[in-house]
C-alpha positions as CSV (number, residue, x, y, z in Angstrom):
1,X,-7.7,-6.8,46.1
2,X,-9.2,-10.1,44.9
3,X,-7.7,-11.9,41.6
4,X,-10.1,-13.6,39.6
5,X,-9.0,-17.3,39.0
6,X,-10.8,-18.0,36.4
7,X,-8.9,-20.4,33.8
8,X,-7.4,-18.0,30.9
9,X,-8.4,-18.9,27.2
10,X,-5.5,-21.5,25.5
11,X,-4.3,-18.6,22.8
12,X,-3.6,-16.1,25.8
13,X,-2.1,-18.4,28.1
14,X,0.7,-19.8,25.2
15,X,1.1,-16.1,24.3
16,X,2.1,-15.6,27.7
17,X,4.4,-18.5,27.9
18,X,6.7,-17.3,24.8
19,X,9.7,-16.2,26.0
20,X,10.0,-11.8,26.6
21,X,10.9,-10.4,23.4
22,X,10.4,-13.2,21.6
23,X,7.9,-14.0,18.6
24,X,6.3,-17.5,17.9
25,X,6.3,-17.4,14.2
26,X,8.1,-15.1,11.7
27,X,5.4,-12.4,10.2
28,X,4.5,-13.8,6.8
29,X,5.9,-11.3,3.5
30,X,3.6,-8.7,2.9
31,X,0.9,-9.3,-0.2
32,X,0.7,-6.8,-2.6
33,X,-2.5,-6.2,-4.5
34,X,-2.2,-7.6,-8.1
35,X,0.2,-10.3,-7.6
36,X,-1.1,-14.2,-8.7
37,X,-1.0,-16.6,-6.7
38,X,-0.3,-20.3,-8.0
39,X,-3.2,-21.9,-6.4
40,X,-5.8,-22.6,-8.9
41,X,-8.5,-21.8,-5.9
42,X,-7.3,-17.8,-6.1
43,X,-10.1,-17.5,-9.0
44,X,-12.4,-18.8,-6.7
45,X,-12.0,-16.8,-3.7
46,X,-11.8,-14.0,-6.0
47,X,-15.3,-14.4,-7.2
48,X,-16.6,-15.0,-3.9
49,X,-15.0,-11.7,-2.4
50,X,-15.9,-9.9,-5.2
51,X,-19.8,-10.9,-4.8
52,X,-19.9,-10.5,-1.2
53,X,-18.1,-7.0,-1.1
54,X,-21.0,-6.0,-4.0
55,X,-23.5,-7.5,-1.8
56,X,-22.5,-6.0,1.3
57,X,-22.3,-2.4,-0.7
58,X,-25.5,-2.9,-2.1
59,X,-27.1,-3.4,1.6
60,X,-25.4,-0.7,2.8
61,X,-26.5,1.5,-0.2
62,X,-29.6,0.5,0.6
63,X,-29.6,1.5,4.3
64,X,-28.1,4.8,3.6
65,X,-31.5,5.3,1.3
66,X,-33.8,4.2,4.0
67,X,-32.4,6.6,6.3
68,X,-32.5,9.1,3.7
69,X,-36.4,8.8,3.5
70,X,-37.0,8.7,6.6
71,X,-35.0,12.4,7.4
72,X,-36.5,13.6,4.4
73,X,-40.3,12.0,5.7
74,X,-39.5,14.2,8.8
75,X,-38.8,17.4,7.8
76,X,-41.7,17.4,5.4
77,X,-43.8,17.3,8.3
């Protein structure tokens, strides 16, 4: 069997270097929906996620129409 030896990308190979059973960083506290954040950018962010979650509903409402048409195009016929 042949390995391949090609060079392995820099986040696998210092994954692979940790030491077994082992983690690199603690996992960060769970985030619960609701709670503020101090930053004064959180208002921000919000905005943006909330106009590109409506924009991203509103093209996929949009799609869902489209293909609607199109079945009902077909069985009229």
């Amino acid at each position: 069997m042949n390995t391949d030896h090609r060079k392995l990308p820099e986040s696998l190979t210092r994954y692979l270097a940790l030491p077994p059973g082992g983690a690199a960083e603690p996992a960060p506290p769970p985030v619960h929906r609701g709670s503020r954040r101090a930053d004064p950018r959180s208002a921000h962010q919000a905005l943006e996620s909330a106009l590109l979650r409506g924009f991203v509903y509103v093209i996929s409402g949009l799609v869902w129409l489209l293909v609607l048409g199109l079945v009902l195009r077909h069985l009229a016929r």
